[in-house]
N, C-alpha and C positions, 0 to 999 in steps of 0.2 A: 801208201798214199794214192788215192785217184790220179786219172793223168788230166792232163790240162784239157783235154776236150770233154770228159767228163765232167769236171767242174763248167767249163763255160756254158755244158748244155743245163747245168740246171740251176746256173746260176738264170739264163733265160728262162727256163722253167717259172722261178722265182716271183720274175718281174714283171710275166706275164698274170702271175696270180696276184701282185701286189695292183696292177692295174685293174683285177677285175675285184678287190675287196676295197680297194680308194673309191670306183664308180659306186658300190653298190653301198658306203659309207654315204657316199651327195646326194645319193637316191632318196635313202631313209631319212636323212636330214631334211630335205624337199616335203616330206611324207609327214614327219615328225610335224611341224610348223602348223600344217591343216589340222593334224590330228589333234596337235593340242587348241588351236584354237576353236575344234570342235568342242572339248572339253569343258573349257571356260566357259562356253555357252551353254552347256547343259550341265553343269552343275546347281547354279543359281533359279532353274526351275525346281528341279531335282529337291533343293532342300524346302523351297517354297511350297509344293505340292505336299509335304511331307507335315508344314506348320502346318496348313490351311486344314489338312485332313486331319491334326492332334484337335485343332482347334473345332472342329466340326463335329468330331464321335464323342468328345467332353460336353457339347454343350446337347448332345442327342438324346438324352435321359436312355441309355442304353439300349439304342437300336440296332436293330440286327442283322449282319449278313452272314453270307458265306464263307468269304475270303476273310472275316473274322471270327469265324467258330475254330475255338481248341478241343482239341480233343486227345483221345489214347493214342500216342504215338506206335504205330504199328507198321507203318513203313515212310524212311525221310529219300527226299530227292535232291540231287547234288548239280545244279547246276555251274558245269564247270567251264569256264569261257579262258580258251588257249589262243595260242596264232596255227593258221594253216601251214607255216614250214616254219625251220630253224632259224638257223645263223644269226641268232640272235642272245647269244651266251647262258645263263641261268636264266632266262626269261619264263620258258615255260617247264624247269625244271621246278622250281620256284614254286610255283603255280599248284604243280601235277602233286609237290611233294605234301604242301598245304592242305590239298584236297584229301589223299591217299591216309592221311591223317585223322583227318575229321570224319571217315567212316570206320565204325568200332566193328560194326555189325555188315557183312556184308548180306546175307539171307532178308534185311530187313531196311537194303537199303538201293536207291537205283540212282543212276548218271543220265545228266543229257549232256552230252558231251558240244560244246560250242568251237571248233576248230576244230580242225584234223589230227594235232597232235594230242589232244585230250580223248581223243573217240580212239583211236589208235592206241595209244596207253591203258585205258580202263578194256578194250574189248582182249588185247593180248594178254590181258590177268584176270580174267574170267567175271567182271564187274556185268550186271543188271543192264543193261544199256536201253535207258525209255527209250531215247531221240539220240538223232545225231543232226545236226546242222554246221557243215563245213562251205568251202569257197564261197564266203559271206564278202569278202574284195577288200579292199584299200578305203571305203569310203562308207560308213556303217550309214544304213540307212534305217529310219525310225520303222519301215514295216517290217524290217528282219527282226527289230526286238518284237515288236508286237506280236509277229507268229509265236517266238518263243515264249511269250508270256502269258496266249492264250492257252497253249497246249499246256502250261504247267497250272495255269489255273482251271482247266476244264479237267484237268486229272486229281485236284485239290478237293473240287468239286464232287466229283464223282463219289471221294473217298479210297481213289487210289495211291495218295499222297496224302501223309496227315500232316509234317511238316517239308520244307521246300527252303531250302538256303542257295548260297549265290558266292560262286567259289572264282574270284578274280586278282585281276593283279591292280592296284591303286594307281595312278601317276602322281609321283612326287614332284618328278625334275628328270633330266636329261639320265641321269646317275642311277637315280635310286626309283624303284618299280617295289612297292609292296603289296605283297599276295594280304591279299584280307576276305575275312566270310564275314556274310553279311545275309540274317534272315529274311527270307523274301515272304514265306506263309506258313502260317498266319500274319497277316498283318497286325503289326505290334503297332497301338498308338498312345503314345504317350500323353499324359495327362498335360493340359496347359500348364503353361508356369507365366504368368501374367500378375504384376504385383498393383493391379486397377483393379475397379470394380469386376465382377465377371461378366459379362457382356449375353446378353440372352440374342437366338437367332429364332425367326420365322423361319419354317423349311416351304417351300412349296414346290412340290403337295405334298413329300413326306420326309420328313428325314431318312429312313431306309431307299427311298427313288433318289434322296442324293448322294447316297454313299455307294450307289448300284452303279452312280455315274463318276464316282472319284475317285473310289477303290478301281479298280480297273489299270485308269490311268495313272497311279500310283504304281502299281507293281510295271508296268509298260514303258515309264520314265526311268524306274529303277533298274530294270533290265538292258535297256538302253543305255544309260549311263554307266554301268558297266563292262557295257560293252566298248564304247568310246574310252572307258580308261585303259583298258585291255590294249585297244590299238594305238593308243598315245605309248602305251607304256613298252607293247612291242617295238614300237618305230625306234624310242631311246635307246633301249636295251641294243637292239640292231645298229644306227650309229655308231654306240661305244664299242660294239664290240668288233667291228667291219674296222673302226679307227686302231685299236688293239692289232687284229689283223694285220693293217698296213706297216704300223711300226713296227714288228716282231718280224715283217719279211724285207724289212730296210736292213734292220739287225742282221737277217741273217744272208743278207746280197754283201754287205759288209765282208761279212768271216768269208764266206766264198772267195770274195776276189782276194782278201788274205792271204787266202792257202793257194788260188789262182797263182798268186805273184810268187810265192813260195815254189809251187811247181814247176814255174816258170824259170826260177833261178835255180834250179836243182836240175833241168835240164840243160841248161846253161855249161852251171859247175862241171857236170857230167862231159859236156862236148868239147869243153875247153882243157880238160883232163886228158879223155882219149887224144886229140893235137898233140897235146903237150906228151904225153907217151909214145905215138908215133913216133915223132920229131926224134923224141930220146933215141929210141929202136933204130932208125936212119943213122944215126953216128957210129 
C-alpha cells in the first residue's frame, strides 16, 4: 500500500487537473453557444443558395460552366475539415476515420487537410497533401472558406481535380457530431420539383454570366458552412468530454481519500500495537 503522503500528493495532483478540465469544460460551453449560433445562421442561406441555383440551371436550357462539367475521374480531392488540437474525445477521430475510408485509391487521390489534426494524420501515412490550412481560430470567418474554395476550384478548373468532396463532422446537438461527405465538384444540381406551372426566367445578359456568378458562391457558402459545423461540433464534443473528465477525477479523488483514511488507520493500528507491546515488555 502507498503511504499516506503519497496518496495525499496526488490525491492534490488530481484536483489540480480536475480544476483545469471543469475550466476548460465553461470555456468550450462559452464557445459552443457563438458557434452554434453561427450555424443556425448559415444554414438557412446555405440550403437557399442551393434552391435558387436547382432552380436557375433547370430553367438554363443547358448552359454551361466549369464547375459543372463531369468528366473521367482520374484524380478526387478530399477536403478534410478537423479541429487544430484535441481534447475533445472521438471528435476528430470520427472525422479522420470517415475520411481515411472514403479514399480506395490513394495514387489517384489528394487531401487538403483543414485543421492541424487532419494535415498531421494524412502527412504521417504518406497521403498527397494539395493544401494545408491550419490555426484558422475560434471564430470561422467567411474569407477563410473562400481561400479554400478558390484553390479547390482553380485546381478543378485546371483539371487537376476531376471530382472534389467535403469530409466534416455535422452538428446535431451538444451529444452527437456526425462525420458526413458531402460532394463539392462537380456541382450537382438537382432538377426542380415544383408541382406549378414551370416558371420561365429572363437571364441578363446570359444565363452562363449568371451562373459564373452563383456557382462560385455556392461552393464558398458550402465550404463555409462546413466549416462552422466543424467548429460547432468541436466545441460539443470538447464540453462533453472535459465534463466526462471532471467526473472521472471526482471519482477518483473519492477512492483516494478512501485508501487515504485506510492508511491513515493502519498507521494508527500499527502505533497503538507497538504502545500496547512495549507497555507489555515493561511488566
Amino acid at each position: 500500500m502507498a503511504s499516506a503522503q503519497d496518496i495525499r500528493r496526488r490525491i492534490k495532483s488530481v484536483k489540480n487537473t480536475q480544476q483545469i478540465t471543469k475550466a476548460m469544460k465553461m470555456v468550450a460551453a462559452a464557445k459552443l453557444r457563438r458557434a452554434q449560433e453561427a450555424v443556425t445562421s448559415a444554414r438557412p442561406f446555405a440550403l437557399k443558395i442551393r434552391e435558387v441555383l436547382s432552380r436557375v440551371a433547370a430553367a438554363s436550357g443547358g448552359a454551361s460552366h466549369p464547375l459543372l462539367e463531369v468528366r473521367e475521374v482520374k484524380k478526387t480531392a478530399y477536403v478534410v475539415i478537423t479541429a487544430d488540437r484535441g481534447l475533445c474525445g472521438g471528435f476528430n477521430a470520427n472525422v479522420l476515420r470517415r475520411a481515411a475510408g472514403e479514399v480506395t485509391d490513394r495514387s489517384k487521390s489528394s487531401v487538403v487537410g483543414v485543421g492541424r489534426k487532419s494535415r498531421d494524420f494524412f502527412t504521417r501515412r504518406g497521403f498527397d497533401i494539395a493544401a494545408s490550412y491550419v490555426g484558422l481560430g475560434e471564430n470561422i470567418q467567411f474569407s477563410q472558406a473562400k481561400e479554400i474554395a478558390k484553390f479547390v476550384m482553380d485546381k478543378y478548373v485546371a483539371g487537376d481535380f476531376d471530382e472534389v468532396f467535403l469530409v466534416f463532422s455535422e452538428f446535431v446537438n451538444v451529444l452527437t457530431q456526425r462525420p458526413v461527405t458531402v460532394k463539392l465538384l462537380p456541382v450537382e444540381t438537382p432538377a426542380e420539383e415544383s408541382k406549378g406551372p414551370k416558371v420561365e426566367y429572363i437571364y441578363e445578359p446570359s444565363a452562363e454570366a449568371v451562373l459564373s456568378e452563383l456557382l462560385p458562391t455556392y461552393v464558398e457558402s458550402t465550404v463555409f458552412r462546413a466549416m462552422l459545423e466543424a467548429k460547432a461540433g468541436e466545441q460539443g464534443a470538447r464540453m462533453t468530454a472535459m465534463d466526462s473528465a471532471t467526473k472521472n477525477a471526482k471519482d477518483m479523488i473519492n477512492k483516494l481519500t478512501l485508501s487515504l483514511n485506510r492508511a491513515r488507520q493502519a498507521a494508527i493500528t500499527k502505533e497503538i500495537s507497538e504502545i500496547v507491546g512495549g507497555a507489555a515488555a515493561l511488566e
